[in-house]
C-alpha positions in Angstrom: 15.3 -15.1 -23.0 17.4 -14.4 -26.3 15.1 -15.5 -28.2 12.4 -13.4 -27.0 14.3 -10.1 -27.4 15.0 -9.9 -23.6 19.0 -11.2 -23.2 20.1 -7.9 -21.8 17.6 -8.6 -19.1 18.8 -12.2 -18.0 22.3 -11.3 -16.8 20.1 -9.1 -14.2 17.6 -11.7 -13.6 19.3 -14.8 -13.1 21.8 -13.8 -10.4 18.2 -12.9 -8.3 16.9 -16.4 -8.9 20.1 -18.7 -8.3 19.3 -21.1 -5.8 15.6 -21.6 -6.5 16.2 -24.5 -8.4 19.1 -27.2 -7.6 21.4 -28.9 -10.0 18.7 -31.3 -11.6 16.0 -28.3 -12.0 14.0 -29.1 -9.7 12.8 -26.5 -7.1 14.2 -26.2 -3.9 11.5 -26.3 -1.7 13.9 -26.4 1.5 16.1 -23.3 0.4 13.1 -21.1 -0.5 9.3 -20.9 -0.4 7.3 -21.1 -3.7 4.9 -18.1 -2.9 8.1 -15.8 -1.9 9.2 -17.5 -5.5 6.6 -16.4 -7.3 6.5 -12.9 -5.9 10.0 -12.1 -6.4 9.5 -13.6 -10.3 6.6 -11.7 -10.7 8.6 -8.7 -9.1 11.3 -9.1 -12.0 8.7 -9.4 -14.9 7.3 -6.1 -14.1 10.5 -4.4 -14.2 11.2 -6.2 -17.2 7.7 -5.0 -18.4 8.6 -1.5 -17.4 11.8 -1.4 -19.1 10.6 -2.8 -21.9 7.0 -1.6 -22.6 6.5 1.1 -20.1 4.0 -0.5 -18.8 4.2 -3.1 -15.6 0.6 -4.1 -15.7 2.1 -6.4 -18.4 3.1 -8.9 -15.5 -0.6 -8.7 -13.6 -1.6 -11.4 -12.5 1.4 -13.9 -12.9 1.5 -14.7 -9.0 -2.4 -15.3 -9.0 -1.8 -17.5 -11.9 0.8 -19.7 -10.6 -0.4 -20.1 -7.6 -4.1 -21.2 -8.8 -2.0 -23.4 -11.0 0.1 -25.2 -8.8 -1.5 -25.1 -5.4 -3.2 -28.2 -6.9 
């Protein structure tokens, strides 16, 4: 996140995704569904996106994305 100019952002976003992953990284299906995952992710970019462009279409299509991807 540093690296991409957005650290002052992941002190706000991690807190809201702690406990999606465990220990190991790997997603905790059990804790957490992925759709509701990927929704509140892809609510987070877009306020990133606002904040930081104005603009929150920056984050369309994220959820659509992911979920095409990985509903394989």
């Amino acid at each position: 996140m540093g690296q991409l100019g957005l650290g002052s952002q992941f002190g706000r976003l991690a807190p809201r995704l702690d406990g999606a992953f465990r220990a190991d990284g790997v997603f905790a299906h059990d804790r957490l569904r992925f759709v509701d995952f990927v929704d509140d992710v892809e609510d987070l970019l877009e306020d990133v996106a606002w904040q930081e462009q104005g603009d929150k279409k920056a984050a369309d299509g994220f959820e659509e994305f992911m979920l095409r991807h990985y509903s394989g």
